[in-house]
N, C-alpha and C positions, 0 to 999 in steps of 0.2 A: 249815732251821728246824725241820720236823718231828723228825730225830731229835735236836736241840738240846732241843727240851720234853720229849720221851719221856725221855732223859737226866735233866736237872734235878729233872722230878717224881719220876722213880726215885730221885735222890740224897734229894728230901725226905721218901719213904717209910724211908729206912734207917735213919731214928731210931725207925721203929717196933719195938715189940720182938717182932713176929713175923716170925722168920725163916721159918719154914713160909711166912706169907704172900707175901713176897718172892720166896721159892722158886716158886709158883705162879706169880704175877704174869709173872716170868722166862719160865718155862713155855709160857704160852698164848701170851706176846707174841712168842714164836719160831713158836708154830704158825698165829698169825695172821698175821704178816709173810709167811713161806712159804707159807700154805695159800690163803690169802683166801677161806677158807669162812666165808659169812653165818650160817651154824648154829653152828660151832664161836665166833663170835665173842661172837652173839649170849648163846650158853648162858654164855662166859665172863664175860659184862659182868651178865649174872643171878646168878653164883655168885661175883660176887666181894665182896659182902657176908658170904660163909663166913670168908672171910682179914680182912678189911680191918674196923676198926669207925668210929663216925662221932666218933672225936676229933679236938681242931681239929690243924692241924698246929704246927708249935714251929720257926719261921724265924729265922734270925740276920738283924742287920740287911745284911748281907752277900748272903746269900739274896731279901732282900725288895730288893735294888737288883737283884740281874742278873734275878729275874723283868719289871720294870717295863724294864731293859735288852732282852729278850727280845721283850716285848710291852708295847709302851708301856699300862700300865693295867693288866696284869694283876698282883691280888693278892693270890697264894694262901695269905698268910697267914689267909685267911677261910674258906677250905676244910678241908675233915677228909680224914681215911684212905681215906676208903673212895672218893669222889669224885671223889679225886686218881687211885687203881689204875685207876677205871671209863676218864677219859679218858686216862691212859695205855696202854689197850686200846684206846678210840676210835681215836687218832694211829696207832694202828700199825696199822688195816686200810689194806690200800691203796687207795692215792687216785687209783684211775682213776673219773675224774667219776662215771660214769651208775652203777660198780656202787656205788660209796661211797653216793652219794644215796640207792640203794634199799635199802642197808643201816641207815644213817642214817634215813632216812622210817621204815621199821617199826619203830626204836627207840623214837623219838620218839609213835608209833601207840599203842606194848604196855606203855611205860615206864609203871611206878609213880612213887611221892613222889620217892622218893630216886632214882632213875634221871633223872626229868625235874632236877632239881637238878641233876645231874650234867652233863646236856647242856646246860643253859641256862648254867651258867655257866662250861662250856667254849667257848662261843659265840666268844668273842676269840682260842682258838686253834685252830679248825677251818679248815678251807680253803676255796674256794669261797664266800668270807664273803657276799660281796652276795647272791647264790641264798639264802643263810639267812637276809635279813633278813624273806619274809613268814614265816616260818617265827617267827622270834622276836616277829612283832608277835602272832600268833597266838595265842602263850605269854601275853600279857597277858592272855586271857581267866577267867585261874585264879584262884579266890578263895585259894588257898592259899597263906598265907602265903614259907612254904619254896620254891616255886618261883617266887613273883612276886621276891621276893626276887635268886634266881639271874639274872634279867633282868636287874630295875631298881638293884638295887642291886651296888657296888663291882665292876662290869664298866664294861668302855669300849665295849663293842658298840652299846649304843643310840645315845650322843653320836654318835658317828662314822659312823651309817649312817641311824638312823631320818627319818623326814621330817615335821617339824613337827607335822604334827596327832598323827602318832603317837607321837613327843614328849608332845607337850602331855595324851595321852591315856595315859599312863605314870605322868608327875607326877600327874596331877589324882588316878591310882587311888592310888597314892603315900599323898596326902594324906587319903583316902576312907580308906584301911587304917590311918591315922596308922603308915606307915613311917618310917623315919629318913632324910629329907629329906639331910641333908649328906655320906649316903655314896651319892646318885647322881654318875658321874662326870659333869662338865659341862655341871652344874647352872646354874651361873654364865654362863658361855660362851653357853649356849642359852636364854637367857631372853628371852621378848620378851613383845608386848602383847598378844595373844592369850592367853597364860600366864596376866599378869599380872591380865588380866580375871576368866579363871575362877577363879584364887587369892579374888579382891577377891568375888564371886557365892557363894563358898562359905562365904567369911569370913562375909557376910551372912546366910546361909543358918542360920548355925548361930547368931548372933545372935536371931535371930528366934526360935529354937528353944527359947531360953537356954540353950545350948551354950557349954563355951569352942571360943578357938580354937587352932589348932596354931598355935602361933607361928615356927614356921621359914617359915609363908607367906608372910610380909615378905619376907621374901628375893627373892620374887621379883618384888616389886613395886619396890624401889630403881629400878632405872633409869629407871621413869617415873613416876615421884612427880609431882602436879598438884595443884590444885587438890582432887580427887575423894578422890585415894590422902591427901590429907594430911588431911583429915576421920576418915578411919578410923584415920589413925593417933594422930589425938587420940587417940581414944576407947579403943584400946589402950592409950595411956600414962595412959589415966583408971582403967582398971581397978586398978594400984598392983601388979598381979602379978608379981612379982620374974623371970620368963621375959618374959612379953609385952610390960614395959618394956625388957628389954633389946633385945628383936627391933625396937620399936618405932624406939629411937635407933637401931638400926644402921642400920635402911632412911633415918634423916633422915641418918645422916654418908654414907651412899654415895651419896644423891641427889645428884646436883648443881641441883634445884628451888631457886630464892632463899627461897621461905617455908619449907622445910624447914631451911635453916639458921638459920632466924630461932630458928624453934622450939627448936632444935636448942641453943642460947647459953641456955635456960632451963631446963636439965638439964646444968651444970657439972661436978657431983659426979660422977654418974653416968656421964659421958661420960669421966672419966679414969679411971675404973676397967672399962672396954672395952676387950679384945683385939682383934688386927688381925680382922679380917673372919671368914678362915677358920676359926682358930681359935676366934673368937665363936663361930659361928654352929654348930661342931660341940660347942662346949661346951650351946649352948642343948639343940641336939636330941638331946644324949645324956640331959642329965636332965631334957628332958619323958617319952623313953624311961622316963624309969625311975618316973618320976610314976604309968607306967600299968603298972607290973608289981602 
């Protein structure tokens, strides 16, 4: 699997139009393979910002099936140049456990912006994955956009390893940053009542404030819509806001709550002009995105 990634990321740098850079790349990844010196890696995973710049990459749809074939969730069309060279230096030090780790720990220790980016959202295709995950929860401590980013968003690493509270403790910062809610992977899948509550606590919070709210929060309330959830979502479909009513009916058609569908028959118009779920629910949170550029 490893030199399957090293492979494929290499093929998606070759649309870059530096060849010098490539040439490098090439270079270090023969002397890291052979050498497995922690210095020579280290300095190449530092200087590979000389060759590499931070444009996104440029994937066929072709490319974007055999990455998610490769590693289910992985996808690098979100990634840039330079990011992509970094972890394909990573994959190629060798991976005997104890000396990767200490290679790996001092990156992760010395790493700047872009260097932490780099590794966090190569997270899905490093080895030893479960050993990274207090490592990753760790990473949520960052106010920095760009590297919370790398974690929570459009990686499979959380879904698939974090443990509920640390879950719950991802989205919640998620929604505190107002990130884009519908590009964590397995959003949906991982929602429960604990979520649902601090969704519902914050919603309030910001009421109080006379704040709006992020409207992709519904989302995670659907499944347990009650009595409680259905009170707030009046009050969303009172406001007339053309996002927060949308968010409002989605969470009444996904419930399955009997007063939610009541509700639900009194917003006809509106209910036929609703995309299936996913698609909703990433159209909402892409133009409340852009609400706050």
């Amino acid at each position: 699997m490893k030199n399957q990634l090293t492979s494929f990321l290499t093929q998606l740098l070759e649309s870059s139009p530096s060849k010098k850079g490539l040439d490098w790349l090439n270079n270090q990844v023969d002397k890291i393979t052979s050498e497995g010196s922690p210095s020579k890696f280290f300095l190449s995973f530092s200087q590979a910002s000389r060759f590499f710049k931070k444009d996104k990459l440029k994937l066929s749809s072709a490319s974007v099936a055999h990455a998610n074939d490769l590693v289910v969730g992985f996808q690098p069309e979100h990634w840039d140049e330079l990011q992509t060279a970094r972890t394909v230096l990573m994959l190629s030090y060798p991976q005997e456990k104890d000396a990767w780790f200490a290679a790996i720990n001092q990156l992760f220790e010395t790493a700047d912006m872009y260097e932490h980016q780099a590794l966090y959202a190569a997270l899905p295709l490093m080895p030893f994955q479960e050993d990274l995950i207090p490592r990753a929860i760790d990473g949520l401590r960052t106010n920095i956009s760009l590297v919370f980013d790398a974690i929570a968003l459009n990686n499979p690493f959380p879904a698939k390893y974090f443990p509920e509270a640390n879950w719950n403790q991802m989205v919640l910062k998620a929604i505190f940053m107002q990130r884009p809610l519908y590009r964590i992977q397995g959003l949906e899948e991982r929602r429960n009542l604990a979520l649902a509550a601090i969704a519902r606590d914050f919603a309030h919070e910001r009421w109080a404030a006379g704040r709006d709210v992020m409207p992709e929060i519904w989302r995670l309330v659907a499944p347990f819509v009650n009595e409680m959830y259905l009170e707030d979502l009046k009050k969303t479909l009172a406001t007339g806001d053309g996002l927060q009513v949308k968010a409002a009916l989605l969470t009444l058609r996904e419930s399955a709550y009997e007063k939610a569908g009541e509700l639900l028959e009194s917003y006809p118009d509106q209910v036929a002009t609703l995309d299936m779920e996913a698609l909703a629910w990433e159209s909402i949170g892409s133009e409340f995105q852009l609400t706050r550029v």
